[in-house]
N, C-alpha and C positions, 0 to 999 in steps of 0.2 A: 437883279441880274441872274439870269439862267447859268448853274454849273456845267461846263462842258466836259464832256465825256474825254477818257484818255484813253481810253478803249486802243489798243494798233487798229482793227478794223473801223472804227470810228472817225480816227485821224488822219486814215488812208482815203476815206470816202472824201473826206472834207479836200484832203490835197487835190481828187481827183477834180472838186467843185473850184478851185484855183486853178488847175488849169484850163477850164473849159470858159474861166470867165475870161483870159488870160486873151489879151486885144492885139496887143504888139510885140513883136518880139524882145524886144527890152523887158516885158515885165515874167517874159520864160526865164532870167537868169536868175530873180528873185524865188522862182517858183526851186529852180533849181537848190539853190541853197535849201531852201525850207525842206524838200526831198533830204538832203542831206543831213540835214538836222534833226529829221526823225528818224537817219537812218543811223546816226550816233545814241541817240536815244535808248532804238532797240539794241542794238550791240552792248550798252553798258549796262541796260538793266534785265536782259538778258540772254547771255551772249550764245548759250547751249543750244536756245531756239532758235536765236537770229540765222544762224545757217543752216541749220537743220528744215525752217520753216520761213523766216520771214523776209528773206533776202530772194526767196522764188518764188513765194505768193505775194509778197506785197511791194517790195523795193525795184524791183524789178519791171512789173507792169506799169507801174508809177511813171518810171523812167521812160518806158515805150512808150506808155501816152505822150509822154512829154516831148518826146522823138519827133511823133506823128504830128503836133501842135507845132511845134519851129519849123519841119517840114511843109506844114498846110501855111507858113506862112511867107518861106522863100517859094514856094510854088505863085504865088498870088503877085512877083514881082515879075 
């Protein structure tokens, strides 16, 4: 079994591969959690950067992708 990387930028890429695979909007609230879940992650392990850096390069866009995907999918109704 391959070790996965815990990299923030590594975890963020993989989130971004969840949402793009992400079919119906039902499986956006899942994705959502998991956004959130990495977004406690970084805040407890380390909370100095979490705002300084990773709440506006990485939590952030996350989110707007994920915006643009619920979007692209009430648009299709």
């Amino acid at each position: 079994m391959d070790k996965r990387s815990t990299h923030y930028g590594d975890v963020a890429k993989w989130i971004e591969k969840v949402i793009d695979s992400c079919e119906t909007y039902q499986q956006t609230f899942a994705v959502k959690k998991l956004i959130g879940n990495f977004r406690k992650q970084l805040m407890n392990k380390t909370p100095d950067k979490y705002w300084r850096k990773y709440q506006y390069e990485v939590i952030w866009p996350l989110d707007a992708m994920l915006a643009a995907k619920r979007q692209s999918f009430i648009e299709k109704f």
